[in-house]
N, C-alpha and C positions, 0 to 999 in steps of 0.2 A: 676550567676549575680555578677558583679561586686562589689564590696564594695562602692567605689564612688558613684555609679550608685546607690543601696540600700539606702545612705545616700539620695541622691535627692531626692528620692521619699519621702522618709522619713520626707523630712521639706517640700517636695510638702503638702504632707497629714496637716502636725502639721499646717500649715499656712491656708490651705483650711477653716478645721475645726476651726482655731483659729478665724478665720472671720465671720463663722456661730453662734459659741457658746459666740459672743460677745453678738448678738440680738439676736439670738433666741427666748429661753425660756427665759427672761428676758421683752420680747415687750410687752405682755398681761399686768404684772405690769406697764410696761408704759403707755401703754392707759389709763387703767383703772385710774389710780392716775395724770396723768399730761394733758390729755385729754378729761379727762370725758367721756369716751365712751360706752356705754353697752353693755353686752355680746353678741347681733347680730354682735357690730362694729369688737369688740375682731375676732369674729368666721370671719367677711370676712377680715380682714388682715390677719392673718393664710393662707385663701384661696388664695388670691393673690399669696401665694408661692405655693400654687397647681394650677392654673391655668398655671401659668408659667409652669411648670413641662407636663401640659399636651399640650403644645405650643413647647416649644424649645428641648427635648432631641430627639425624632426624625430626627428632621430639622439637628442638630449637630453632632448626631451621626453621618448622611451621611455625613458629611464634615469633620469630623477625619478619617472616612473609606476612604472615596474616593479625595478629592479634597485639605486639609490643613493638615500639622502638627499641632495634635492636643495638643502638649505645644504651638505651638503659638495663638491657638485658646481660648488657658485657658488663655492665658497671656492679650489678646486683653480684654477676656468680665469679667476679676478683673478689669483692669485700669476703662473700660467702667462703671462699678458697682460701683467703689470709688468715679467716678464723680457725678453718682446718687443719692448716702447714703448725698452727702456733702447736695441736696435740701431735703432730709428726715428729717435734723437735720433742715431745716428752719418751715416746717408743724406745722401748731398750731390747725387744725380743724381734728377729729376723718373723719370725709369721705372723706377728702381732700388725709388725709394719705393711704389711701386703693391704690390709684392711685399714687400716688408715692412710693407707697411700691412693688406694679405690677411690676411699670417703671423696679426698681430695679432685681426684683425675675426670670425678664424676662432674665437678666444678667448672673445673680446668677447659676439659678437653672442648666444651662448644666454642671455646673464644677463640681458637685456631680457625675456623670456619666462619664465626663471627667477625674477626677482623679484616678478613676477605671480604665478606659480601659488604660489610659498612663501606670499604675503602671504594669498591667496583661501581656502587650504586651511586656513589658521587661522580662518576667515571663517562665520558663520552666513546673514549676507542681504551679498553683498558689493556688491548696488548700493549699499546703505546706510552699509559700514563700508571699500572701499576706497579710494575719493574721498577723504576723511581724510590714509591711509595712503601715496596716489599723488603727493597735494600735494607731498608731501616731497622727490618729485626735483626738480618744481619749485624750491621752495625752493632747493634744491642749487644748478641750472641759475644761478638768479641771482647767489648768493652766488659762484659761480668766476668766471663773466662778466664780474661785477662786479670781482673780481680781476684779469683779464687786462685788463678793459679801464682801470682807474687804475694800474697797474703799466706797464699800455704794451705788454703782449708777443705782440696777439695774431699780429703776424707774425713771432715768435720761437720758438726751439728748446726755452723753458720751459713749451711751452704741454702737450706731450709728458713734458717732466718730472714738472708738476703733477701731470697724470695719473698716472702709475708712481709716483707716492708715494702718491696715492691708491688706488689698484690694490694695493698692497701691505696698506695698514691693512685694507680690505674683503674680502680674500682671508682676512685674520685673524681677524677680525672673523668672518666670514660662521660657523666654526662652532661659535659661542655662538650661534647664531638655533635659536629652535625647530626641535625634530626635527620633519622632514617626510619619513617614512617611504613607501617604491614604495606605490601604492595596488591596483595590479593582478597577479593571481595568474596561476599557471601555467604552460605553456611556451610561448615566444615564438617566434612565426612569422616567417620572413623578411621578410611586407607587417607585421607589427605592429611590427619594429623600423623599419624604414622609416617608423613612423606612422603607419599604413592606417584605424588605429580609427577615428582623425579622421576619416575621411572619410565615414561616415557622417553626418556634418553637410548634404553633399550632396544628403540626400534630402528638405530642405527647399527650396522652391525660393526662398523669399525670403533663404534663407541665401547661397546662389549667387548673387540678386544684389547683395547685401551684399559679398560676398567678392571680386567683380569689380569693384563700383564701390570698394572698398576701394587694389584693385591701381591701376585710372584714377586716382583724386584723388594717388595718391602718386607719379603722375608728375610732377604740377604741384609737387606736394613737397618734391621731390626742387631745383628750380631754389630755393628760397626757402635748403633747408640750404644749401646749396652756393654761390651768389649774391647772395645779403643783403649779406652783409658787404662784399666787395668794391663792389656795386651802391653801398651807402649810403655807403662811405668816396670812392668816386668821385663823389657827387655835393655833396660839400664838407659831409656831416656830420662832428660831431668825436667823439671817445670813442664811436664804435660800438659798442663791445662791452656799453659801460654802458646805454648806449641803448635794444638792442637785449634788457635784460635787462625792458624793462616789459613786452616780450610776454610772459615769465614771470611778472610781478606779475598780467598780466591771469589769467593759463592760473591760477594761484594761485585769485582770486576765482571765476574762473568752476566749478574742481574742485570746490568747494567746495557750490556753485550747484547740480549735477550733480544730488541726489537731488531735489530741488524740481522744475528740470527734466523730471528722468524722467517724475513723475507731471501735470506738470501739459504737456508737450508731448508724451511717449511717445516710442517707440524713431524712428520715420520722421521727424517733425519735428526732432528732435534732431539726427538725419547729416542732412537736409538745411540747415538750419541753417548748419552747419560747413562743407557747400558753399556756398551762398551766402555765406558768410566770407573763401572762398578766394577765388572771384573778384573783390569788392568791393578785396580787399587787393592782388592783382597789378596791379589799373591803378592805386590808389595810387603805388606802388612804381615804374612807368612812367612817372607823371607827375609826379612829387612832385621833389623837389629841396633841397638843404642850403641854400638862401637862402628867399627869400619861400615858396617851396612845403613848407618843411619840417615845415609841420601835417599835411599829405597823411603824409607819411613814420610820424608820430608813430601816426596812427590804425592807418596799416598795422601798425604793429608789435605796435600794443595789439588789433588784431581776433585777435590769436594767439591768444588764449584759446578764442573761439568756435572758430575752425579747429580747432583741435588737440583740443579738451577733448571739444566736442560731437562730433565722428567720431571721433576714435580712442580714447580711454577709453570713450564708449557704447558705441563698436564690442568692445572687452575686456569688457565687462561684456555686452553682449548675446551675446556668443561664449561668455562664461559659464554664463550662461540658458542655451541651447541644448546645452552638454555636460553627458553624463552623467557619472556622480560618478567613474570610471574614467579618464575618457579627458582630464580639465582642463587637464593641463601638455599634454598631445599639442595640445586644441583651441588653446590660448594659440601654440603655435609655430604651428598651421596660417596663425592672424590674422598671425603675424608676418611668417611666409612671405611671405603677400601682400602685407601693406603694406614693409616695410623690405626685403626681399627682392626679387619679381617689381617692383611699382613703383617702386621707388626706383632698383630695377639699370637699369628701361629710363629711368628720370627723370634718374638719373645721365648716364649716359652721352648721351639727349639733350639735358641743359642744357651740355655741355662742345660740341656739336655746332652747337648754335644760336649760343653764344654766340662761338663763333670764325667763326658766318655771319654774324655781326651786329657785326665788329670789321672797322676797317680802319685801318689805320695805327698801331696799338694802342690806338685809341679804340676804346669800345664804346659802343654804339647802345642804353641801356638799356632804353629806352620800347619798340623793335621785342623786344627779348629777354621782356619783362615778359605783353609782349600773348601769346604764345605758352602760356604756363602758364594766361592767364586764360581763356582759350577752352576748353582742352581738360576746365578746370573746368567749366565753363558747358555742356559737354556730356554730363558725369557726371550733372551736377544734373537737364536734365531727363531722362536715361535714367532714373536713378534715382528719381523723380517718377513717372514713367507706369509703373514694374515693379515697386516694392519696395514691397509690403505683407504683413506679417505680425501675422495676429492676436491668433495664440496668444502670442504676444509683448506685445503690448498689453496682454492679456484679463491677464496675468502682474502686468503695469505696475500695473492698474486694482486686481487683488488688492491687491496691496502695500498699495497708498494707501489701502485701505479696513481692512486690518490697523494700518497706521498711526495 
């Protein structure tokens, strides 16, 4: 790969995420303090960006495969998304925002799967060379957090601004990125726009249970984007957002980590790994506290790397593996589908459900709300322990490292 060409992707990625990690984890705090909204409303704004997810990366994926450059396809639905954030930032009613949050997610959500397949498809071994490349949202993620959170705003109306400024340069941006021309020929079937190729994937079985325990882990997930912040500012920590940016320093280190990983732990040890991460960190989070217990809080924040890095980038790069040179961007929306999509829609809307079971008087009951996400981890781990073996994936792994 080129150096030029390494750089592009490079601030493709830092700008992607820069956009994401303006609002993200930062929106719940909004609601909740500048909207009045209750943890139902919290949990279906969250959902809005899973619904989206299970609407658009299909649909996009065949349109980078087959029929657009898929930098101009990322460039068209930023601008498209900055124009939407500009009517987010006018919303004053908690249900009102749910549908203008959609409008937007609807935008949004393919470029998570877009930035991947753009980066990949310039890529000769991309266990190797997208870890590198992926850092970079990281990077991103911190650098805004760290913005919103010494500026102060993250229950402020700028947090939506940032974004749509940023939305705007990467929409620009996006089509000086390497051409990344449809790769698949022909005439297109009504299941092939739908994204059916994909689903050949299915006829592996450890892919399915990869793909399922993909969907489970990102229920528990889904409570961590969505409840962190709040969780941790309620429990008398200060500068959360600053805070909450060493789970990216960690997710930083450990991307990094990722090809050493691969060969030296392999595909199954790696996603287990990142469950055992997910649970250790929810009862943190339960127990932990902004006074004496705030070392508890600290670790949680930093297992983010293992969580994050080892399941869901292995999982991108093992969904890689497994597609053939046709169907990339289709297989990258499939993963997305499941994880940001199906689990996070049902994770969403459960974490807004619990957490108004677990409030009374307008306290919240954190440690009962915490326990919830950690169990349901702890039951992914061992399904996925006793089902998920793939060798040809390994035997892949083992290649590498002896090329190496």
């Amino acid at each position: 790969m080129k150096s030029t060409v390494r750089y592009q992707l490079m601030a493709m990625m830092f700008l992607q995420f820069f956009v994401w990690g303006a609002w993200y984890g930062q929106m719940s705090k909004y609601l909740f303090t500048q909207l009045n909204a209750t943890g139902d409303q919290v949990g279906n704004a969250y959902t809005a960006f899973s619904l989206a997810m299970l609407i658009a990366p299909f649909f996009v994926g065949m349109i980078a495969d087959r029929y657009f450059a898929a930098q101009k396809v990322l460039g068209i639905l930023n601008l498209i998304g900055a124009a939407i954030l500009f009517y987010v930032t006018q919303v004053q009613d908690a249900g009102t925002f749910f549908w203008v949050m959609l409008g937007y997610c609807l935008s949004f959500a393919p470029c998570i799967s877009l930035t991947s397949s753009i980066a990949m498809r310039q890529m000769n071994n991309p266990e190797q060379d997208f870890p590198a490349i992926r850092v970079m949202g990281t990077v991103a993620w911190i650098v805004v957090t760290n913005i919103v959170g010494f500026m102060n705003i993250g229950d402020n109306v700028m947090i939506f601004q940032l974004a749509m400024v940023s939305a705007i340069v990467l929409g620009l941006f996006s089509f000086t990125l390497p051409d990344t021309p449809p790769t698949a020929t022909g005439k297109a079937s009504f299941a092939q726009i739908l994204g059916a190729d994909s689903f050949v994937l299915f006829k592996s079985r450890s892919f399915v249970i990869f793909f399922l325990s993909s969907i489970a882990i990102c229920i528990p997930l889904s409570f961590y984007y969505a409840m962190a912040n709040p969780s941790l500012t309620d429990s008398g920590m200060t500068y959360v957002e600053s805070k909450m940016s060493l789970g990216q320093a960690s997710e930083f280190v450990f991307m990094l980590l990722i090809p050493l990983a691969f060969r030296k732990l392999g595909v199954k040890w790696m996603l287990a790994a990142g469950l055992i991460a997910w649970i250790v960190r929810f009862i943190l989070f339960g127990y932990g506290d902004g006074g004496s217990g705030e070392w508890m809080l600290y670790i949680a924040i930093l297992l983010h790397g293992i969580c994050f890095d080892f399941f869901f980038v292995t999982g991108q790069i093992y969904t890689d593996m497994k597609a053939g040179p046709n169907i990339k961007a289709q297989a990258q929306g499939l993963i997305t589908l499941a994880t940001y999509g199906i689990g996070m829609g049902i994770g969403s809307k459960l974490s807004g459900i619990v957490t108004d079971r677990f409030t009374q008087d307008g306290i919240k009951d954190w440690t009962s709300i915490w326990m919830v996400p950690a169990a349901i981890a702890a039951v992914v781990l061992v399904l996925f322990l006793i089902l998920f073996n793939d060798k040809k994936a390994e035997a892949a792994v083992m290649k590498e490292e002896v090329a190496v």
